[in-house]
ZAMARGU-4260 file (C-alpha; in steps of 0.2 Angstrom, whole numbers, plus 5000, padded with zeros to 4 digits):
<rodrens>
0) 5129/5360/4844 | 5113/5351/4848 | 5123/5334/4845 | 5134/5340/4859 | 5121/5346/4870
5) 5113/5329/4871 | 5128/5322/4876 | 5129/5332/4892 | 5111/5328/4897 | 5114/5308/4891
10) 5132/5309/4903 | 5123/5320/4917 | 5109/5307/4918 | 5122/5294/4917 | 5132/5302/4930
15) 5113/5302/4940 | 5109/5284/4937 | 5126/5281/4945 | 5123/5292/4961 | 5107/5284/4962
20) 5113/5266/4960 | 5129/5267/4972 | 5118/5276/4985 | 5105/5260/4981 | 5120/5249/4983
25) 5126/5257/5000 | 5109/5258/5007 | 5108/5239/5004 | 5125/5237/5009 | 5121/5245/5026
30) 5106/5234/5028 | 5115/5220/5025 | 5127/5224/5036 | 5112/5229/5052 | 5104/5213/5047
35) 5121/5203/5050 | 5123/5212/5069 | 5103/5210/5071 | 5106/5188/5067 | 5123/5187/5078
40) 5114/5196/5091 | 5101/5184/5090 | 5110/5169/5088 | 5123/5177/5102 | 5105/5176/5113
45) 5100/5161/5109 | 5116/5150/5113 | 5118/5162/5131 | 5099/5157/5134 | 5106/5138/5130
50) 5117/5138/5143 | 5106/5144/5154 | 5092/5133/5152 | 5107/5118/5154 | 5111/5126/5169
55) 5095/5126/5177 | 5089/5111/5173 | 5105/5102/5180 | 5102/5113/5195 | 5084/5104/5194
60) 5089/5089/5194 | 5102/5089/5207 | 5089/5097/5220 | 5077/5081/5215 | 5091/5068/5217
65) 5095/5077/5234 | 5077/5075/5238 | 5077/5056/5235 | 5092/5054/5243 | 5087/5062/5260
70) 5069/5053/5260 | 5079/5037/5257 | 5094/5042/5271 | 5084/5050/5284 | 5098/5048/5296
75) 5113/5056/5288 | 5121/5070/5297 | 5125/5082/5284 | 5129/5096/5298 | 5143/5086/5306
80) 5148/5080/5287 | 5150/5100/5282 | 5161/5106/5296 | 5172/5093/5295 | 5190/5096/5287
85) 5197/5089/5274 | 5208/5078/5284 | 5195/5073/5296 | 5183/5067/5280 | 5195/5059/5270
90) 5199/5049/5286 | 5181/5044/5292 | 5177/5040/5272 | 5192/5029/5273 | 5188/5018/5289
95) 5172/5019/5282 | 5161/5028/5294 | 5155/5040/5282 | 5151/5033/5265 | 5154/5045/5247
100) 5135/5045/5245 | 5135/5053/5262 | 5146/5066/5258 | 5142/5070/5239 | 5124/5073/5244
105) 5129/5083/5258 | 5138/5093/5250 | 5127/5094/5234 | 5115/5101/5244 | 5122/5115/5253
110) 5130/5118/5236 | 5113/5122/5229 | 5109/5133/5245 | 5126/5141/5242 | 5123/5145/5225
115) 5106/5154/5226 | 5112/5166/5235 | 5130/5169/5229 | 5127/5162/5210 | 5142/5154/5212
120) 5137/5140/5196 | 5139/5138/5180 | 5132/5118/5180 | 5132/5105/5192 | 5141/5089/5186
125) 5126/5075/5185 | 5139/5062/5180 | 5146/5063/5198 | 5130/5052/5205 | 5138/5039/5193
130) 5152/5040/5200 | 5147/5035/5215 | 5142/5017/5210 | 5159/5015/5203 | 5171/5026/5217
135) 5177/5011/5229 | 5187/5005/5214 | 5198/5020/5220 | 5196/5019/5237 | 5216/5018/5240
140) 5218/5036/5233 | 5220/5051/5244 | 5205/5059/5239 | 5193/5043/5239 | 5175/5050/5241
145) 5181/5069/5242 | 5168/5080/5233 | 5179/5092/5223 | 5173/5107/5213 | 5182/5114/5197
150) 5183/5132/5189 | 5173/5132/5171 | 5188/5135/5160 | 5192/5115/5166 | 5187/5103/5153
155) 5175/5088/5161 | 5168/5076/5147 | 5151/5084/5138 | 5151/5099/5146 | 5156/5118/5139
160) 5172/5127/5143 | 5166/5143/5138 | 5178/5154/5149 | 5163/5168/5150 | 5162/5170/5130
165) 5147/5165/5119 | 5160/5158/5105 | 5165/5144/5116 | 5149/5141/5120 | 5140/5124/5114
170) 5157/5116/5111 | 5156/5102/5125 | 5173/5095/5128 | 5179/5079/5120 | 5186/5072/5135
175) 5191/5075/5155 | 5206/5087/5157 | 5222/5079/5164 | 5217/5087/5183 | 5201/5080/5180
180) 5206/5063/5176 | 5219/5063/5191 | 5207/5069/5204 | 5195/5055/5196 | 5210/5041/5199
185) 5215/5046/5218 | 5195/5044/5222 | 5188/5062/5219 | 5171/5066/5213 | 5171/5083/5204
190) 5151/5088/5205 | 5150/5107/5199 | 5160/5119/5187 | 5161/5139/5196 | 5158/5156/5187
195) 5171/5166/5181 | 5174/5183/5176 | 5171/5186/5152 | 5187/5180/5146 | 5196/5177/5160
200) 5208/5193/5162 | 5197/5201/5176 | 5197/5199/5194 | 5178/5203/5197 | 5170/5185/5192
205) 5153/5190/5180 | 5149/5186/5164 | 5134/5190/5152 | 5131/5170/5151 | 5129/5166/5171
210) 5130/5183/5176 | 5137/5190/5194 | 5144/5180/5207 | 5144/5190/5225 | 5155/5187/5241
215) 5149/5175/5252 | 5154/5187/5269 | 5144/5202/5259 | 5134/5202/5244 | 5135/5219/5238
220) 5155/5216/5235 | 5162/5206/5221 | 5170/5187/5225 | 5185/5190/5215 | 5191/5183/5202
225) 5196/5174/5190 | 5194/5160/5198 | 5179/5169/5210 | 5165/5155/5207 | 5180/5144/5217
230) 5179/5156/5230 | 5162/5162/5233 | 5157/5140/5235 | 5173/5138/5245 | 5169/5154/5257
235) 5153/5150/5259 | 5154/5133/5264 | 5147/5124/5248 | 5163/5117/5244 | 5180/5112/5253
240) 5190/5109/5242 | 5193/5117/5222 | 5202/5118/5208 | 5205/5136/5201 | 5219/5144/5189
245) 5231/5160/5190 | 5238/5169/5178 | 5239/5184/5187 | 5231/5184/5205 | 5217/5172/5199
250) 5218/5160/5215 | 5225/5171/5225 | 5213/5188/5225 | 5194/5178/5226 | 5204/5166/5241
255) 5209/5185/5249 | 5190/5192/5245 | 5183/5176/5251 | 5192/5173/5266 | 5200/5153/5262
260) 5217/5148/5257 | 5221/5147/5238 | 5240/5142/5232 | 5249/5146/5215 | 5260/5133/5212
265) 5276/5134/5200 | 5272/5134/5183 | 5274/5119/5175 | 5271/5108/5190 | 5254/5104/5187
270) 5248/5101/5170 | 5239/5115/5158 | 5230/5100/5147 | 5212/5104/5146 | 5213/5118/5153
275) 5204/5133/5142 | 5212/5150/5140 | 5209/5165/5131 | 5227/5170/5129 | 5235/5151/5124
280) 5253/5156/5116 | 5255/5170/5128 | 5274/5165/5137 | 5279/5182/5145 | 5265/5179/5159
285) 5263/5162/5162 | 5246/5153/5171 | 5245/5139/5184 | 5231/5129/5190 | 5230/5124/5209
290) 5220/5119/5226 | 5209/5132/5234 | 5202/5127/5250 | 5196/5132/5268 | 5214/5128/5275
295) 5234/5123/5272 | 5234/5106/5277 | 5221/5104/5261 | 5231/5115/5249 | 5246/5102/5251
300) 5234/5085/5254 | 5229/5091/5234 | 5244/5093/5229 | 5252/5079/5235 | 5237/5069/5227
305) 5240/5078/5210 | 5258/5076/5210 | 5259/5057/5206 | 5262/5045/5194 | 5245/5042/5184
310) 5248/5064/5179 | 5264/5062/5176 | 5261/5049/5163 | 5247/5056/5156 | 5257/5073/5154
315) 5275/5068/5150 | 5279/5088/5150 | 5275/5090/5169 | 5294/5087/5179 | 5290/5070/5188
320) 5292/5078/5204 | 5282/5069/5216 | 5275/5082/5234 | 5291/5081/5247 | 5281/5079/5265
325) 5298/5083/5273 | 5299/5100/5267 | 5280/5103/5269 | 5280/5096/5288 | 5300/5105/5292
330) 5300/5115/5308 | 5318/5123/5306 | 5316/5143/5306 | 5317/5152/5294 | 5324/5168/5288
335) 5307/5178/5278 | 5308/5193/5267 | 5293/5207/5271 | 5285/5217/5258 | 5275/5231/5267
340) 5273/5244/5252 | 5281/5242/5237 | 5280/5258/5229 | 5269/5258/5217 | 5251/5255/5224
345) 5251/5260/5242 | 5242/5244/5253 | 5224/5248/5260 | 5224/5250/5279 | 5220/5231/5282
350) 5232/5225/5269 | 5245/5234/5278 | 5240/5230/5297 | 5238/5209/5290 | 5258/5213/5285
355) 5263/5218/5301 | 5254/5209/5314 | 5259/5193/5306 | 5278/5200/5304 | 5275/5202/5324
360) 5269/5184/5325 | 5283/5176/5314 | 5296/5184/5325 | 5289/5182/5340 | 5289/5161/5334
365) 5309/5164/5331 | 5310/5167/5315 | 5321/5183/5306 | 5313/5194/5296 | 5320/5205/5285
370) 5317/5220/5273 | 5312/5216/5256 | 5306/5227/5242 | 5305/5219/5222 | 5318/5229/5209
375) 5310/5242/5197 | 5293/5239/5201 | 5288/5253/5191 | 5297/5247/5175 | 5290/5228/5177
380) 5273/5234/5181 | 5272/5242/5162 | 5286/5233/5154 | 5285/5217/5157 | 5268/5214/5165
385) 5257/5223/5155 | 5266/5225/5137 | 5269/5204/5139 | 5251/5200/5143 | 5244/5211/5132
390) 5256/5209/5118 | 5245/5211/5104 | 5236/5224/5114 | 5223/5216/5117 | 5217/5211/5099
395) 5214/5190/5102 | 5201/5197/5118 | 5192/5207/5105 | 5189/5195/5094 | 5184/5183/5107
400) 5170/5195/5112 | 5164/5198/5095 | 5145/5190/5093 | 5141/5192/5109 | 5139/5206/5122
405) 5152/5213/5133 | 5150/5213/5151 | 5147/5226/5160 | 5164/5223/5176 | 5173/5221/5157
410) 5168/5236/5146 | 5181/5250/5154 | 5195/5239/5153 | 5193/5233/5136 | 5189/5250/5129
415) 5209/5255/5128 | 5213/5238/5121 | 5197/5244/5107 | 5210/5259/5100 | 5221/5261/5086
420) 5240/5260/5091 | 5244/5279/5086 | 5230/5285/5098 | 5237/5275/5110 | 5253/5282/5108
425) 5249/5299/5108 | 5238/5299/5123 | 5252/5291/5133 | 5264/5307/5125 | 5251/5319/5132
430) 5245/5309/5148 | 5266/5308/5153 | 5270/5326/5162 | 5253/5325/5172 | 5252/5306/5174
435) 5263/5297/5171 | 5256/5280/5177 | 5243/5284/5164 | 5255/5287/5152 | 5266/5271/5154
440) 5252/5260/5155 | 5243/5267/5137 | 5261/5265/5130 | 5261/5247/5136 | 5243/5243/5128
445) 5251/5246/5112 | 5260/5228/5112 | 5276/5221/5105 | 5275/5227/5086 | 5285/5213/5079
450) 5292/5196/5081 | 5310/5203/5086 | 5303/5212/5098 | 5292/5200/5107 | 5310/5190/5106
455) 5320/5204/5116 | 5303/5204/5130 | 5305/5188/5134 | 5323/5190/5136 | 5320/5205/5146
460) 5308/5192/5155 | 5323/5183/5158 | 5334/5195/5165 | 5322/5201/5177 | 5319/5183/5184
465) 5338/5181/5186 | 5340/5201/5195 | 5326/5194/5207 | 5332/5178/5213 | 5350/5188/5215
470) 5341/5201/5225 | 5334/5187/5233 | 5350/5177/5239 | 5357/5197/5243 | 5342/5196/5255
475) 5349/5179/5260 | 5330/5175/5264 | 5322/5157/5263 | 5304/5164/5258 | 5293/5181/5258
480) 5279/5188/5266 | 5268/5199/5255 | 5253/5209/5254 | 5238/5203/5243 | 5223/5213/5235
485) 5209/5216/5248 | 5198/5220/5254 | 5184/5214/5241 | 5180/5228/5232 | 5162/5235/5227
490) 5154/5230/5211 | 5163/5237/5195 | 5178/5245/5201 | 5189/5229/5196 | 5189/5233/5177
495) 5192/5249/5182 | 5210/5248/5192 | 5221/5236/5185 | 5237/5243/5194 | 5233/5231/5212
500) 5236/5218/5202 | 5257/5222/5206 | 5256/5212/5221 | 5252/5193/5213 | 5253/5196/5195
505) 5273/5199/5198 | 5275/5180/5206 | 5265/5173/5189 | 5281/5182/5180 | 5293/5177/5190
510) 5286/5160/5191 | 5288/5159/5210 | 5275/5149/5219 | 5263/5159/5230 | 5248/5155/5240
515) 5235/5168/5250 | 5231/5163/5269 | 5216/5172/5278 | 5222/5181/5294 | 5211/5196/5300
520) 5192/5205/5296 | 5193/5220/5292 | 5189/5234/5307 | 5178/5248/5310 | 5197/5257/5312
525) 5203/5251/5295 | 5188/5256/5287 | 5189/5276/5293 | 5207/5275/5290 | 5201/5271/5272
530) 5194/5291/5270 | 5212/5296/5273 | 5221/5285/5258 | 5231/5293/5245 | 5239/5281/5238
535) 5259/5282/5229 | 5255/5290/5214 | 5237/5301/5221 | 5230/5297/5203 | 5213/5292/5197
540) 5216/5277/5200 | 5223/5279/5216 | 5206/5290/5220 | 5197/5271/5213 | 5203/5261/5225
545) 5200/5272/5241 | 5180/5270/5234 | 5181/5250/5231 | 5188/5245/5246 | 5175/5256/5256
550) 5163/5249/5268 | 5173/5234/5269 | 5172/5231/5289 | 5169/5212/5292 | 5177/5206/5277
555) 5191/5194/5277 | 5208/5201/5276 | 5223/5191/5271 | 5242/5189/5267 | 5253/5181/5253
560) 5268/5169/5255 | 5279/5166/5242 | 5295/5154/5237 | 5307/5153/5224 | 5304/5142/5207
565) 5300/5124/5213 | 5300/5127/5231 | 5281/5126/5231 | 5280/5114/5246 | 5290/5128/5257
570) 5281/5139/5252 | 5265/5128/5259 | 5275/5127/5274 | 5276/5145/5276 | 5260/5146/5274
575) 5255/5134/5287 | 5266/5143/5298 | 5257/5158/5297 | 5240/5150/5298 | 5242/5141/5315
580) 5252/5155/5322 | 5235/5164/5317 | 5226/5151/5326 | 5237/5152/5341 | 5235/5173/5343
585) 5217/5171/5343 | 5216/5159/5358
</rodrens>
């Protein structure tokens, strides 16, 4: 018996010895685990504070070559030099009249101006002062001494792509993006890289590296984004002419925001190489670089400098489609589609008063327009949009943001993408009698779950191109008028409404070219008219977009043109159209 009893004290002090160990082991395990957050947190800071101090003392050193350059140079005229056009300056630096240093310096230093009080910046590009001594051997191309700025997520030799995430940070590209080498070749001198928004699928433009970026027409709204740096230095005169990317309004909403001209072109036309992307493999939804600029005749002088022989060779995979100046410059009238509402997020007062006045206009000029409104809009905004963007529901983003903080413009957005797909999927079942946008929209985050059916949406991808374009030639319309996001909305609310993006994010799936042309201000009509939206659905998020857009009067308001698939130089010349007959009502 006593043999027996010692047993059970010997297993219940083994069984003790046990408890004590594993919770020894957990508590040490724990630690281990705080102690691995407390070191990436750390080493997240340290590379973010890197960046930072890179930044600023490029920004140093630029405001001391500036210096030196104006003590030297006493007599340049950077006032005249800034209000001239792109046309004008590529002119003047071609007969020689102006010189690049001129210019460069110029526009180096309003940039700097620009910057502190927009910060618009993610680095200014030193290497663009060598440049200069070597510029005349380009002095035939289009762009000869044309200071050019370019969105961060553009590789330029030796300098970070990081597209707003401490992972990509301290990993200096190897080499110039094809864009960047191109604008190099036609006599370009790319001198800054522009903010953008945390991994790039965001229309507000901040980041916990470089932080926010405001409007240049109002700093307590957002500049837009993704390409928002672009927009804010182009709007507020530091820049005339950019480089920016759109995958889904990323040109087109900071060019609306910002009051200049941004154009999407088709994909594929201009080359992708060196350009960084969270989401590279992503096919349903498809991302296109292209020009931003103060006015049309610059969108298509870019794009006619692009499209040339030197890109074509260096990316065999772009069509060798050179720019076709007898499209661009036509005059023939044209039959235009108008999109006023499309059903699914009602346009603020501007957006819709933009639409109308210049429908008005473009009749009045002899053109036909005609009633257009894009097939199940409702069905491609969940669908197709969302479920192909996001078709590992968000998962490659999460992991890009690990190691670092999330921004704040980013955090309510994400936080879906964060959840396990059976929550999602029984929220959305819960959400659908009382909200159904809701509902579609969690059902959607959820992704594609396997390889057969990321097959069958991309076919459905397919087969929504080919209704459009039928619709389209139903329509019998050459090109289509069409709201775009705006006004600028006040800090925060875009990571919070994600459903505005219908009325550009739909031309990125179609692949339809698109461009954004400024031509109104918001007034103190539109702005009280604003207490009285509703919106289609009468949501939350509908409630949203009444609040972000308030307070807007004086900001720029603007309109979208749009063409079918490798029609991007009528779609320019729509554009153009509605820009001088702009010009024309104001006289």
């Amino acid at each position: 018996m006593e043999n027996v009893k010692e047993l059970i004290r010997g297993v219940e002090l083994d069984r003790r010895a046990a408890a004590l160990l594993t919770g020894a082991a957990c508590g040490v395990g724990a630690l281990v685990v705080f102690i691995g957050k407390v070191n990436s947190h750390q080493a997240a800071m340290e590379k973010i504070q890197r960046a930072r101090n890179r930044r600023t003392e490029g920004l140093q050193r630029a405001e001391q070559a500036v210096l030196r350059y104006k003590e030297s140079y006493p007599t340049t005229d950077s006032t005249l030099i800034l209000t001239l056009s792109l046309s004008e300056l590529t002119k003047q630096l071609k007969h020689g009249s102006l010189t690049p240093e001129d210019v460069l310096y110029s526009y180096m230093e309003k940039t700097l101006e620009t910057n502190k009080k927009l910060n618009c910046c993610t680095g200014i590009l030193l290497e663009s002062l060598d440049q200069l001594k070597t510029v005349s051997s380009n002095i035939e191309g289009l762009l000869y001494g044309v200071p050019v700025s370019i969105k961060e997520n553009f590789a330029y030799k030796n300098h970070d792509s990081s597209c707003g995430v401490v992972i990509h940070l301290d990993q200096p590209a190897e080499k110039d993006s094809v864009l960047v080498e191109v604008l190099k070749s036609q006599g370009a001198i790319p001198f800054v890289k522009t903010n953008i928004p945390q991994g790039l699928l965001s229309y507000d433009c901040s980041n916990p590296i470089y932080g926010q970026t405001v409007n240049p027409h109002n700093h307590q709204k957002t500049s837009g984004g993704s390409s928002g740096g672009e927009g804010a230095l182009i709007g507020g005169g530091g820049s005339l002419l950019g480089i920016g990317s759109d995958i889904g309004g990323s040109i087109r909403i900071p060019a609306s925001f910002c009051g200049i001209c941004g154009f999407k072109p088709t994909p594929g036309r201009l080359s992708l190489r060196g350009m960084s992307s969270i989401y590279r493999g992503q096919k349903s939804v498809l991302s296109s670089p292209g020009p931003m600029a103060r006015d049309v005749d610059s969108l298509a002088l870019c794009m006619q400098a692009l499209l040339c022989e030197h890109m074509f060779y260096l990316d065999p995979t772009v069509p060798p489609m050179p720019f076709n100046q007898q499209i661009y410059h036509s005059s023939k009238p044209l039959r235009i589609g108008y999109l006023v509402d499309d059903g699914y997020t009602q346009p603020t007062p501007s957006m819709a008063r933009g639409i109308r006045e210049v429908k008005a206009l473009l009749e009045q000029a002899g053109h036909t327009l005609v009633p257009y409104s894009p097939p199940k809009i409702n069905y491609v905004m969940h669908e197709l949009l969302v479920r192909g963007v996001l078709g590992d529901g968000g998962t490659n983003l999460l992991q890009k943001l690990k190691g670092g903080p999330v921004d704040s413009c980013l955090k309510g957005q994400v936080f879906p993408y964060s959840l396990p797909v059976w929550l999602k999927k029984t929220i959305s079942f819960l959400l659908k009698p009382l909200f159904p946008r809701v509902s579609s929209l969690f059902s959607a985050l959820c992704g594609v779950g396997s390889v057969p059916e990321l097959w069958q949406q991309h076919a459905d991808v397919e087969d929504y191109i080919h209704e459009t374009v039928a619709y389209w030639r139903s329509c019998n319309i050459d090109v289509l008028l069409s709201p775009v996001i705006g006004p600028a909305f006040n800090f925060t609310y875009c990571g919070k409404i994600t459903t505005v993006l219908n009325y550009t994010m739909i031309y990125n799936l179609l692949t339809f070219p698109a461009g954004v042309v400024p031509v109104s201000t918001v007034t103190a009509k539109d702005d009280e008219e604003v207490k009285h939206y509703k919106g289609n659905y009468q949501d939350h998020w509908d409630k949203l977009i009444k609040r972000a857009v308030s307070g807007g009067k004086g900001l720029p308001v603007a309109v979208q043109c749009v063409a079918l698939p490798w029609q991007d130089e009528l779609c320019l010349r729509f554009m153009k159209e509605v820009e001088q007959l702009v010009k024309q009502s104001r006289k």
